[in-house]
GUNUGU-646387 format. One record per atom (N, C-alpha, C, O, CB): residue number from 1; residue in one letter; atom name; x, y, z. Coordinates in Angstrom, 2 decimals, decimal comma, padded with zeros to 5 digits. Each point is the difference from the previous one (the first is absolute). Glycine has a CB too. Example, Ala and Ser with C-alpha at 12.3 -4.5 7.8 and 13.67 -1.06 7.14 Angstrom:
2
DOLO/n/res/atom/x/y/z
DOLO/1/A/N/013,19/-005,69/007,80
DOLO/1/A/CA/-000,89/001,19/000,00
DOLO/1/A/C/000,90/001,20/000,00
DOLO/1/A/O/001,04/-000,02/000,66
DOLO/1/A/CB/-002,93/-001,15/000,59
DOLO/2/S/N/001,54/002,22/-001,97
DOLO/2/S/CA/000,82/001,19/000,06
DOLO/2/S/C/-000,77/001,09/000,73
DOLO/2/S/O/000,51/001,11/000,17
DOLO/2/S/CB/000,67/-001,74/-002,32
This chain:
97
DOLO/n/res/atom/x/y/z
DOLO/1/X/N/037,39/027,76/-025,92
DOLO/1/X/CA/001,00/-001,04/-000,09
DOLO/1/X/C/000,58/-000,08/-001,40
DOLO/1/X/O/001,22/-000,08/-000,19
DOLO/1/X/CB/-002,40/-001,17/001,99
DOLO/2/X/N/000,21/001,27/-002,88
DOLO/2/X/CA/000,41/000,32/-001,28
DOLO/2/X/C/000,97/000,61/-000,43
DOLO/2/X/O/000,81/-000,48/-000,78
DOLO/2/X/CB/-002,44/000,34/000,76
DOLO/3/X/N/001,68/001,88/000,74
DOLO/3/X/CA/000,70/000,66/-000,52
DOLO/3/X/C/001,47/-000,06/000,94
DOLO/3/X/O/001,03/000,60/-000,32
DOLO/3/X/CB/-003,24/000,70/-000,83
DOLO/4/X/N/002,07/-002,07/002,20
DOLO/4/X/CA/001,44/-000,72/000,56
DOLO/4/X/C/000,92/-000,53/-000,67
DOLO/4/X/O/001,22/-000,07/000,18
DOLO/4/X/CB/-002,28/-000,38/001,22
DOLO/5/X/N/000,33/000,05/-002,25
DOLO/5/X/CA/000,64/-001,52/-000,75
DOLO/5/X/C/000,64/000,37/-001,39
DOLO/5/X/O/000,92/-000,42/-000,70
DOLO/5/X/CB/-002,94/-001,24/001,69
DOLO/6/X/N/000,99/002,77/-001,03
DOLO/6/X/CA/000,42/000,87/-001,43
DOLO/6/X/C/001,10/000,76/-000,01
DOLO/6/X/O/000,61/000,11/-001,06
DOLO/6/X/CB/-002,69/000,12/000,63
DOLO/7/X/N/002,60/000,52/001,78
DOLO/7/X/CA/000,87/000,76/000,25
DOLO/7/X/C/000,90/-000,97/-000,14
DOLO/7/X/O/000,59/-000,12/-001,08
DOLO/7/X/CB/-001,55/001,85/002,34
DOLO/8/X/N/001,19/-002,58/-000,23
DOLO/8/X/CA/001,15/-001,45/000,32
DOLO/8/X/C/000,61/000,04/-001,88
DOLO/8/X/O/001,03/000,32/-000,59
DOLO/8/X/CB/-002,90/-002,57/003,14
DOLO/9/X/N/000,56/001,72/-002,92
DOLO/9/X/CA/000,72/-001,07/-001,48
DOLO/9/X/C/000,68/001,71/-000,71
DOLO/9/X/O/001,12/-000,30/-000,42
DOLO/9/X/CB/-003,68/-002,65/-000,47
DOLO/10/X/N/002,41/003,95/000,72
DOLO/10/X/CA/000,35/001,20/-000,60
DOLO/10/X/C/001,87/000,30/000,49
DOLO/10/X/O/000,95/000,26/-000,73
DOLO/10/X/CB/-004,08/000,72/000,88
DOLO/11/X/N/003,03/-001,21/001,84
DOLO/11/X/CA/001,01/000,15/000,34
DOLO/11/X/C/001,03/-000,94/-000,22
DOLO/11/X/O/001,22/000,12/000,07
DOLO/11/X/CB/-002,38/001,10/001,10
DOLO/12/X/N/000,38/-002,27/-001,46
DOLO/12/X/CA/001,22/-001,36/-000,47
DOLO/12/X/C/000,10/-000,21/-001,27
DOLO/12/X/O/000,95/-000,71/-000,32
DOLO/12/X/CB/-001,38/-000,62/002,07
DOLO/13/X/N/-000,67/001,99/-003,15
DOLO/13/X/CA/000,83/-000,04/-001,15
DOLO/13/X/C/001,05/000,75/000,33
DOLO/13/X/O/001,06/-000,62/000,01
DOLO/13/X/CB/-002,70/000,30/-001,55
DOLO/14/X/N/001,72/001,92/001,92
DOLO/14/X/CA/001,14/001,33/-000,22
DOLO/14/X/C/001,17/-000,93/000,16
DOLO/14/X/O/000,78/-000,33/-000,90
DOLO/14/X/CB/-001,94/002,77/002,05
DOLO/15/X/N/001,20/-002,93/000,50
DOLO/15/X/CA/000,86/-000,47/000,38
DOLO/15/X/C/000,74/-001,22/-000,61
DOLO/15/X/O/001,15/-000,28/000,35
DOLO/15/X/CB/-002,24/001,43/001,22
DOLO/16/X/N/000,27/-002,03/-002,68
DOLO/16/X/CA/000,63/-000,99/-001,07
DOLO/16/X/C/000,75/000,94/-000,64
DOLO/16/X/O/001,22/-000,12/-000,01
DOLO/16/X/CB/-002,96/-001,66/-000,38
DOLO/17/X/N/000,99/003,05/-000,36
DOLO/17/X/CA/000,60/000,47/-000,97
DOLO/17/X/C/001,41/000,52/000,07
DOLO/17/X/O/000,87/-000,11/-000,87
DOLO/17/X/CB/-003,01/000,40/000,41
DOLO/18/X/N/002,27/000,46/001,97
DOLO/18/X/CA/001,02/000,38/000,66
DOLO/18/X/C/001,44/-000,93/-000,04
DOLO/18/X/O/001,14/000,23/-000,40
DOLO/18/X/CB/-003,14/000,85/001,71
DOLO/19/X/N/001,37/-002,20/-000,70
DOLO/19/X/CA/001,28/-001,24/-000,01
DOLO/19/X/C/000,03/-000,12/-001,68
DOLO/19/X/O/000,86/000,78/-000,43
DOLO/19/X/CB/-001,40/-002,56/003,08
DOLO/20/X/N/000,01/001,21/-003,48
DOLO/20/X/CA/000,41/-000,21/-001,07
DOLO/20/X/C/000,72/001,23/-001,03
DOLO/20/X/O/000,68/-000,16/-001,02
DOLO/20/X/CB/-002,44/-001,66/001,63
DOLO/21/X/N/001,45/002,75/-000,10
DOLO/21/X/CA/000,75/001,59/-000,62
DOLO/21/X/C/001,79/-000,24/000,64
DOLO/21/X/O/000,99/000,24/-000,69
DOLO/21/X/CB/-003,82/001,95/001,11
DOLO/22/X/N/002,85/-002,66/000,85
DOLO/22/X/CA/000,67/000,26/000,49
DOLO/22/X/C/000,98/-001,35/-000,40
DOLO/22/X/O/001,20/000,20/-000,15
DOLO/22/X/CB/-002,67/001,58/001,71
DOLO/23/X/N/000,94/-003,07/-001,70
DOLO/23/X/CA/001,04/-000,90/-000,54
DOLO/23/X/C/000,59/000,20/-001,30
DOLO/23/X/O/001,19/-000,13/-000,29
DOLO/23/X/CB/-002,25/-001,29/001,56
DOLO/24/X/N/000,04/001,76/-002,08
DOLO/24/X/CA/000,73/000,61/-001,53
DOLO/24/X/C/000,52/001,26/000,05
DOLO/24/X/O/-000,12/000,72/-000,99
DOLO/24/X/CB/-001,41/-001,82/-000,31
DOLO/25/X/N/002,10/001,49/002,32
DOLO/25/X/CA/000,67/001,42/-000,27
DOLO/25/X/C/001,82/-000,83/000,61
DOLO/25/X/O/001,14/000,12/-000,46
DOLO/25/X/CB/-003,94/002,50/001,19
DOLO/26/X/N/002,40/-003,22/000,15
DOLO/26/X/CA/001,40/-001,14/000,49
DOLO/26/X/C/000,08/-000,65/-000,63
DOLO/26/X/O/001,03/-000,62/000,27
DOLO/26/X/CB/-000,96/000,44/001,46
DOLO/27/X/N/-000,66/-000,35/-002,84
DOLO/27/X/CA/000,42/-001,12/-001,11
DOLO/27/X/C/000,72/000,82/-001,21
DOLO/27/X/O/001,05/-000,31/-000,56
DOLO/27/X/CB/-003,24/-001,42/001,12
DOLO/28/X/N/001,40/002,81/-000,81
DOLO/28/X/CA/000,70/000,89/-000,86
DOLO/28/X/C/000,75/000,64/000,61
DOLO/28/X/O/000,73/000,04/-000,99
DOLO/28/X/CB/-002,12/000,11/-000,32
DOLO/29/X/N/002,07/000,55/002,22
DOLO/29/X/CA/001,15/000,58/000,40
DOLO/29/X/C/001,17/-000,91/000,19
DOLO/29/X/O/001,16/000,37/000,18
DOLO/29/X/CB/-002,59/001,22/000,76
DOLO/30/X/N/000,71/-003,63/-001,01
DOLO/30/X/CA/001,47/-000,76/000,39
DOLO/30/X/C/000,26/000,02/-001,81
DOLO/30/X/O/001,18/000,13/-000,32
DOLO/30/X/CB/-001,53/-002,20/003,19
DOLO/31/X/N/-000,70/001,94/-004,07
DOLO/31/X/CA/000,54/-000,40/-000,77
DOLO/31/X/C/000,67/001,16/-001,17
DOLO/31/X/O/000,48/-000,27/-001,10
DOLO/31/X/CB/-002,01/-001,80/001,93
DOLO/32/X/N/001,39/003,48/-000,17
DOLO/32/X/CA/000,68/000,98/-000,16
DOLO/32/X/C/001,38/000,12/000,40
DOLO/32/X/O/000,74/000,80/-000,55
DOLO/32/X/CB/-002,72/-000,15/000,58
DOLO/33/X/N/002,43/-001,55/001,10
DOLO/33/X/CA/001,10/-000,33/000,81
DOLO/33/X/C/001,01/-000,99/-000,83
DOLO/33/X/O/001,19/000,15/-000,24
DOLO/33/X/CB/-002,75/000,17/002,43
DOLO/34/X/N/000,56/-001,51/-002,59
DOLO/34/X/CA/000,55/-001,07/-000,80
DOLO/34/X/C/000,64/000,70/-001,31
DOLO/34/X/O/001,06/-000,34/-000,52
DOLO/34/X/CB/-002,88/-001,47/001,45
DOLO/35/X/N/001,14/002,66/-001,27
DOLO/35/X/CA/-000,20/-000,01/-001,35
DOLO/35/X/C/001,47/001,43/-000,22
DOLO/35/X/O/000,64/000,05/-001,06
DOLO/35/X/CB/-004,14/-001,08/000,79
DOLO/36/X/N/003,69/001,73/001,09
DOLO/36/X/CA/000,56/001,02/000,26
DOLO/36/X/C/001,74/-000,21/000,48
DOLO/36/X/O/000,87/000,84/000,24
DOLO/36/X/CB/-003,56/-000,05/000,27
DOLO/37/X/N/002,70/-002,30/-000,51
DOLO/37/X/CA/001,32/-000,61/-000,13
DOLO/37/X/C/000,08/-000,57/-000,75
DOLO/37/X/O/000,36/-001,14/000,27
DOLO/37/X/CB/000,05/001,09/001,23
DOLO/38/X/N/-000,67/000,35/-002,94
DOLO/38/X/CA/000,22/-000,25/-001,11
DOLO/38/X/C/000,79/000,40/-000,86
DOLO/38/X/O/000,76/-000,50/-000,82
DOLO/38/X/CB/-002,23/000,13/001,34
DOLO/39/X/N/001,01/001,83/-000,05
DOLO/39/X/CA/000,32/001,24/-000,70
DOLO/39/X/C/001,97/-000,08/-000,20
DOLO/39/X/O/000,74/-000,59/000,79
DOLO/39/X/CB/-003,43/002,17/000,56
DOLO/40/X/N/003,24/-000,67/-002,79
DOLO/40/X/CA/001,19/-000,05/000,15
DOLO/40/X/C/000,75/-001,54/-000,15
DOLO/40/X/O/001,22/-000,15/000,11
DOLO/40/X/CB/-001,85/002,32/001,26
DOLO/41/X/N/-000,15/-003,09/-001,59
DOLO/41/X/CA/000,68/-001,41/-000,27
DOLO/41/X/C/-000,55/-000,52/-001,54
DOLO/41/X/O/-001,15/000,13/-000,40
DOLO/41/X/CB/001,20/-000,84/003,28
DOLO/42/X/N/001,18/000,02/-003,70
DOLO/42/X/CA/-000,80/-000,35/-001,22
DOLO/42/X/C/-000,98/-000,65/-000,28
DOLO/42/X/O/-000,40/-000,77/000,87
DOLO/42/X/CB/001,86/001,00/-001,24
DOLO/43/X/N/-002,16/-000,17/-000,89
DOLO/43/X/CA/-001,37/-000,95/-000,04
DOLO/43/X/C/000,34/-001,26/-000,04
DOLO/43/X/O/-000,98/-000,73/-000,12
DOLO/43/X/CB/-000,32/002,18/-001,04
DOLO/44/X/N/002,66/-002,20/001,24
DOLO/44/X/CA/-000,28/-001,11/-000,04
DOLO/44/X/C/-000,39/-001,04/001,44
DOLO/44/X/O/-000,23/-001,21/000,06
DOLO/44/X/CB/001,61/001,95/-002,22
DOLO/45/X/N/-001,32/000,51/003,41
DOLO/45/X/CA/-000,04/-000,73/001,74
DOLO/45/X/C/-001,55/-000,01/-000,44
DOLO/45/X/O/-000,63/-001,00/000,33
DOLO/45/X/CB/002,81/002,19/002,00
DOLO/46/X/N/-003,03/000,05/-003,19
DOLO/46/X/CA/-001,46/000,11/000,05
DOLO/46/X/C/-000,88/-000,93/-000,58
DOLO/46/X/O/-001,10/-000,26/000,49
DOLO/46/X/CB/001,64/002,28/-000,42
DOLO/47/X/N/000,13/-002,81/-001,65
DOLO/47/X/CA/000,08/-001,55/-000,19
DOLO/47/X/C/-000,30/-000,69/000,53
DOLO/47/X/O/-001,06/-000,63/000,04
DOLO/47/X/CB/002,13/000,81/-000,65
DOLO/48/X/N/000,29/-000,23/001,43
DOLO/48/X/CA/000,59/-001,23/000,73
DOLO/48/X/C/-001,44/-000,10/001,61
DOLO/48/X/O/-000,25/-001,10/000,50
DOLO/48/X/CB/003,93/001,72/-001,50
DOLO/49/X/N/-004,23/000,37/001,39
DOLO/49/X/CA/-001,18/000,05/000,94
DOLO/49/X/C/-001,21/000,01/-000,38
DOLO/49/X/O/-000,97/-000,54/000,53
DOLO/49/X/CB/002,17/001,48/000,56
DOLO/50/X/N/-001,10/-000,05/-002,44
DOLO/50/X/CA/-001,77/-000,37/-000,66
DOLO/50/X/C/-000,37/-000,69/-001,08
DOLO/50/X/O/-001,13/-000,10/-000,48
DOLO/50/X/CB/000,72/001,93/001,14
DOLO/51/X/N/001,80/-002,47/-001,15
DOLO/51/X/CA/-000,59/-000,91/-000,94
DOLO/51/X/C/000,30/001,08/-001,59
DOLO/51/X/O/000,33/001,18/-000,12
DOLO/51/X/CB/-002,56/-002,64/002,24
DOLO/52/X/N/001,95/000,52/-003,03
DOLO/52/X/CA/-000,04/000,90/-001,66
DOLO/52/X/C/-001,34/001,08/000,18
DOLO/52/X/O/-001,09/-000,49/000,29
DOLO/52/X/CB/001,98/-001,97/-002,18
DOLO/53/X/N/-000,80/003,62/001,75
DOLO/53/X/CA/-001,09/001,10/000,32
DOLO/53/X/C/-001,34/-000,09/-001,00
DOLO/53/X/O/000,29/-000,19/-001,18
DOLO/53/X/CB/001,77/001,83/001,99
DOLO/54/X/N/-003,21/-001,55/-000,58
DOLO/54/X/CA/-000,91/-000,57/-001,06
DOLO/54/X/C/-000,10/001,26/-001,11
DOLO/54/X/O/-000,80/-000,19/-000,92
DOLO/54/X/CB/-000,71/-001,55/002,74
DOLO/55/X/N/002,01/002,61/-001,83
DOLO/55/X/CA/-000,10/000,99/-000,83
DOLO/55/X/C/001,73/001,37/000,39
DOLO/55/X/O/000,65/000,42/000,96
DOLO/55/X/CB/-004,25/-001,15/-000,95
DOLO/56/X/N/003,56/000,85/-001,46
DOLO/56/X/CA/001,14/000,79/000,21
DOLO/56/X/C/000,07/001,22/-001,25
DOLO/56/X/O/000,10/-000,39/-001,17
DOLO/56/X/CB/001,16/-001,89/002,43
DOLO/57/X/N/-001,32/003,55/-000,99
DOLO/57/X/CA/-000,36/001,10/-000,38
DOLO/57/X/C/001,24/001,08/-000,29
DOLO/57/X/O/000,81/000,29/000,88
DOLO/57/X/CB/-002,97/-000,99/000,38
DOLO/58/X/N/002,20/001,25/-002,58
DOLO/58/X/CA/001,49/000,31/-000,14
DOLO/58/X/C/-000,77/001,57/000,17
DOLO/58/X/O/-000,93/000,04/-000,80
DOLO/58/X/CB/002,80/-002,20/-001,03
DOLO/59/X/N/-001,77/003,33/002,53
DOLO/59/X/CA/000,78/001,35/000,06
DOLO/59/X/C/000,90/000,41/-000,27
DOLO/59/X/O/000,80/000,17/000,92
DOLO/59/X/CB/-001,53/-000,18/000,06
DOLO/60/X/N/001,09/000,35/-002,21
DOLO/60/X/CA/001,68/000,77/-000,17
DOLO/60/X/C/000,72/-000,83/-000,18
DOLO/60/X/O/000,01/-000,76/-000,96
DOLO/60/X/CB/000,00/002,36/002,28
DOLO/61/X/N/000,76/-001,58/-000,38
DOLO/61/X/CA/002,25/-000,38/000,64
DOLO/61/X/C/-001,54/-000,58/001,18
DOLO/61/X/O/000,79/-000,80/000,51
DOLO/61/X/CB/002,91/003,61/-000,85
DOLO/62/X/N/-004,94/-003,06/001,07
DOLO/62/X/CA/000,23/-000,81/001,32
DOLO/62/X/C/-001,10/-000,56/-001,01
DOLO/62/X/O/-000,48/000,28/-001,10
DOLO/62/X/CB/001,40/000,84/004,01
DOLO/63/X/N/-001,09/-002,38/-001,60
DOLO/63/X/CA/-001,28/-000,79/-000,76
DOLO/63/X/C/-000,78/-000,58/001,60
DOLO/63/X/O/000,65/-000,35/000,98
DOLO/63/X/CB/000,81/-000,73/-003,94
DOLO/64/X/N/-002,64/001,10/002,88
DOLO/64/X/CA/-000,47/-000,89/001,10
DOLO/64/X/C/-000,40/-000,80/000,04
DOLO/64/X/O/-000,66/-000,32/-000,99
DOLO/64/X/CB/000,51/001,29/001,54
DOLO/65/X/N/000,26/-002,28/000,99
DOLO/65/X/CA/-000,09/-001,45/-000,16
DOLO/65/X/C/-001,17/-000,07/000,87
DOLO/65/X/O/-000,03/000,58/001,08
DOLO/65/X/CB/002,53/-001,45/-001,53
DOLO/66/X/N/-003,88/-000,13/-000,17
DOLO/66/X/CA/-000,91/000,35/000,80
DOLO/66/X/C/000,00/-001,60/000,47
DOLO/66/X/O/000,40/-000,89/-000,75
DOLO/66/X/CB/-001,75/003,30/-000,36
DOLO/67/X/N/000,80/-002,68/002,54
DOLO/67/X/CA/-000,47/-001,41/000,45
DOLO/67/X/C/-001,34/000,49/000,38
DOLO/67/X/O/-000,42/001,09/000,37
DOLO/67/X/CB/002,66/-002,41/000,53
DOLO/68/X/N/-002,90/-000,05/-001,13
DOLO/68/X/CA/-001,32/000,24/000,26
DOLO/68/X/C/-000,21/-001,37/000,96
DOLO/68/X/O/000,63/-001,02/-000,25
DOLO/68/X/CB/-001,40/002,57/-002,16
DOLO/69/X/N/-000,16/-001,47/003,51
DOLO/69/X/CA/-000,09/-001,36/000,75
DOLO/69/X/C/-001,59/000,13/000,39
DOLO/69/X/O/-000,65/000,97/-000,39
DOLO/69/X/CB/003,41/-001,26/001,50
DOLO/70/X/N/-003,32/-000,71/-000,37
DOLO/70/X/CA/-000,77/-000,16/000,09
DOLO/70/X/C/-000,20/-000,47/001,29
DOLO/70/X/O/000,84/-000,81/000,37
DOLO/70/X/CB/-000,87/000,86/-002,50
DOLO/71/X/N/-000,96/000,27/003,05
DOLO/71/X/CA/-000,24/-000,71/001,70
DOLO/71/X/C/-001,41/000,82/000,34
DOLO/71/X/O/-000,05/001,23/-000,03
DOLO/71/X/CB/003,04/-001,54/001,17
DOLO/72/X/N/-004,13/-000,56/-000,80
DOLO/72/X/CA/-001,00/-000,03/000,86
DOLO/72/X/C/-000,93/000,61/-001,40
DOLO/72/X/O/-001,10/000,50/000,25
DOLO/72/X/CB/002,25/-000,16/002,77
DOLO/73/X/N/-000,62/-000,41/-004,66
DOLO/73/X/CA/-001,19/000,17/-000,55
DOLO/73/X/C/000,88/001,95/-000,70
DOLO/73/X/O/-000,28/000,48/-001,10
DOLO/73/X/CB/-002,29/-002,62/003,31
DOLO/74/X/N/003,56/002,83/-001,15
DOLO/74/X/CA/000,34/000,90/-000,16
DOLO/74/X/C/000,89/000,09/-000,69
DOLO/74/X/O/000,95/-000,67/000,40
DOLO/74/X/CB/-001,77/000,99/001,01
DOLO/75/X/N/001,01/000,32/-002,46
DOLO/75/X/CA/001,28/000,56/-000,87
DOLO/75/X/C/001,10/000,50/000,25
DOLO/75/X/O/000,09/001,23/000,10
DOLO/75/X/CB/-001,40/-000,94/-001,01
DOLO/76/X/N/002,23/-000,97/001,05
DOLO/76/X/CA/001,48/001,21/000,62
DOLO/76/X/C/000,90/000,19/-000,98
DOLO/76/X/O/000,51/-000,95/-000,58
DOLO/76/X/CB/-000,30/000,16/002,92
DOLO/77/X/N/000,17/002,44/-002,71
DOLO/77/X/CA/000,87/000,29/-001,22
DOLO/77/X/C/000,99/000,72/000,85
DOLO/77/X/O/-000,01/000,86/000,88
DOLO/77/X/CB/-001,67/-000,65/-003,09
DOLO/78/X/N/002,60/-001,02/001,54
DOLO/78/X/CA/001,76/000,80/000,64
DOLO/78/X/C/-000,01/000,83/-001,47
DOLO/78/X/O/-000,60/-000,28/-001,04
DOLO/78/X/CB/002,61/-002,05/002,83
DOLO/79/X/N/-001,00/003,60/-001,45
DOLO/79/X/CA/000,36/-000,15/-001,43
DOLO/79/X/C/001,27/001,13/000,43
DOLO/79/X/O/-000,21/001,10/000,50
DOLO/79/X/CB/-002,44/-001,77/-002,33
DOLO/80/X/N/004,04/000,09/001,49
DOLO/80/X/CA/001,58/000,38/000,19
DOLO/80/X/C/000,20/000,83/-001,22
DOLO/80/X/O/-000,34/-000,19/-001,17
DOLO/80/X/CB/001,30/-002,01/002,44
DOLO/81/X/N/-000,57/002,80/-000,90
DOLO/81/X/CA/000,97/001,71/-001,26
DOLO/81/X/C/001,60/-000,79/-000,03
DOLO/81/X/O/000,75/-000,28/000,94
DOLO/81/X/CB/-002,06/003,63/000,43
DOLO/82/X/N/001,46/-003,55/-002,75
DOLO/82/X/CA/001,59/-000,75/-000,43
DOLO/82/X/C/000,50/001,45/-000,33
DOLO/82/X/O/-000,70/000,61/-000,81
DOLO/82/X/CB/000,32/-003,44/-000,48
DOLO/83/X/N/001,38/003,40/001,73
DOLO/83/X/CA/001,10/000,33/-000,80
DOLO/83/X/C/000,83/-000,37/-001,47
DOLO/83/X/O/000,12/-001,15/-000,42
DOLO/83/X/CB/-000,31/001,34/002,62
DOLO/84/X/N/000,79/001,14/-002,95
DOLO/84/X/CA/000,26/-000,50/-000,80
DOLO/84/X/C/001,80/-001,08/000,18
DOLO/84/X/O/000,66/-000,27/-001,01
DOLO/84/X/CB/-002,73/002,53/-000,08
DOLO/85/X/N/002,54/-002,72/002,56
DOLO/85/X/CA/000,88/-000,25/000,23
DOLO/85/X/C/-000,50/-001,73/001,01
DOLO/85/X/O/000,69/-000,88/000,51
DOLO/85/X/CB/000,51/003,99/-000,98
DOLO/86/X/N/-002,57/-002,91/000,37
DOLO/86/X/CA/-000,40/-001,41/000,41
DOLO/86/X/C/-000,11/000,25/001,43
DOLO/86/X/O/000,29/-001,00/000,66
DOLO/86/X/CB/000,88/-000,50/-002,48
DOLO/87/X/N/-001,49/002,49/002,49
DOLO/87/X/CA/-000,42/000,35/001,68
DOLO/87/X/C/-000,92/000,33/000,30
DOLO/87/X/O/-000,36/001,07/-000,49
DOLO/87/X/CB/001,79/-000,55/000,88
DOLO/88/X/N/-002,18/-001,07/000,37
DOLO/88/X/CA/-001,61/000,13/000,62
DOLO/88/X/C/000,06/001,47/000,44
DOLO/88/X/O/000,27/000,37/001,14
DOLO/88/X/CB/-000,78/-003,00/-000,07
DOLO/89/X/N/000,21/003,49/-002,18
DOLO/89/X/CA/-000,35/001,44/001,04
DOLO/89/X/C/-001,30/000,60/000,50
DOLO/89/X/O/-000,10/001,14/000,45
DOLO/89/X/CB/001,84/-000,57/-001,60
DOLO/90/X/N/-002,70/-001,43/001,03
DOLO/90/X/CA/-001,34/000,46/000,56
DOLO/90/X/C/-001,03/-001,60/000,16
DOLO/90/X/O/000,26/-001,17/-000,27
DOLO/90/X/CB/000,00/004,10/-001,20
DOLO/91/X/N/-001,55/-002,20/002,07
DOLO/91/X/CA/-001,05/-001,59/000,48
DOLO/91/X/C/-000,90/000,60/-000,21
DOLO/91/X/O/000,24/001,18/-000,25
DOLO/91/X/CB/000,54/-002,65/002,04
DOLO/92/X/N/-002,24/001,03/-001,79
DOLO/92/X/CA/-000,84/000,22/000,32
DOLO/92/X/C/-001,04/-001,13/000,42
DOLO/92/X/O/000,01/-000,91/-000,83
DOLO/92/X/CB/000,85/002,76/-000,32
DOLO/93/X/N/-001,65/-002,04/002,08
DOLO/93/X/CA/-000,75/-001,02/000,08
DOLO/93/X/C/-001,00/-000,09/000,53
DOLO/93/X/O/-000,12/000,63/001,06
DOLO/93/X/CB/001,54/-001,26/-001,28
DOLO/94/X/N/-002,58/-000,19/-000,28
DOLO/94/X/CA/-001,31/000,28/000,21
DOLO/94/X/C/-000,84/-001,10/000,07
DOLO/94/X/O/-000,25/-000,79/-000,91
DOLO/94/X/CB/000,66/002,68/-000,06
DOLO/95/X/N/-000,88/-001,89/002,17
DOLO/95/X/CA/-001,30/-001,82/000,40
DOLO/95/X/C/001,07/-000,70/000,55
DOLO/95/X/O/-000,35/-001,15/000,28
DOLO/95/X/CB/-001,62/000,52/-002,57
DOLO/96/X/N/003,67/000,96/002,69
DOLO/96/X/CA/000,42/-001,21/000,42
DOLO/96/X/C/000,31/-000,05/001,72
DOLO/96/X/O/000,62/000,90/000,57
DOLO/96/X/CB/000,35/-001,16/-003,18
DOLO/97/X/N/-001,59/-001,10/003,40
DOLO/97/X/CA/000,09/000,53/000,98
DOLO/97/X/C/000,04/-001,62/000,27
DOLO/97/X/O/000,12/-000,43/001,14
DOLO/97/X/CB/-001,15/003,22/-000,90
């Protein structure tokens, strides 16, 4: 009976792990979505949605604008590629979901 029970609880962690793999891959593909209509518009719509950026990093002619947020204890870093003409040409983002 033991080893019933042992199998059960084994087949129902995988299967947690499964669903939760599977909601953060749809949370990150919507905020790849969000984030991906950004692109090509000046930094000031990126402002005007995330607020003054908590850090901002000059490269060259571009500079990048980083937001940092916080939810469930987890760290979420945006961080937008400025042009030297003031246009969001790149994202990257990581923990945000």
């Amino acid at each position: 009976m033991k080893k019933f029970y042992l199998i059960f609880l084994l087949i129902f962690l995988l299967s947690s792990c499964k669903t939760i793999e599977r909601k953060i891959d749809t949370l990150s593909k919507e905020e790849e979505k969000n984030l991906n209509r950004l692109l090509g518009k000046q930094q000031i719509v990126l402002i005007e949605e995330f607020g003054k950026p908590d850090d901002v990093v000059h490269m060259g002619e571009s500079k990048v604008l980083v937001f940092t947020t916080q939810k469930y204890k987890i760290k979420c870093i945006r961080k937008f590629t400025i042009n030297n003409k003031g246009i969001i040409s790149g994202f990257n983002s990581r923990n945000c979901f």
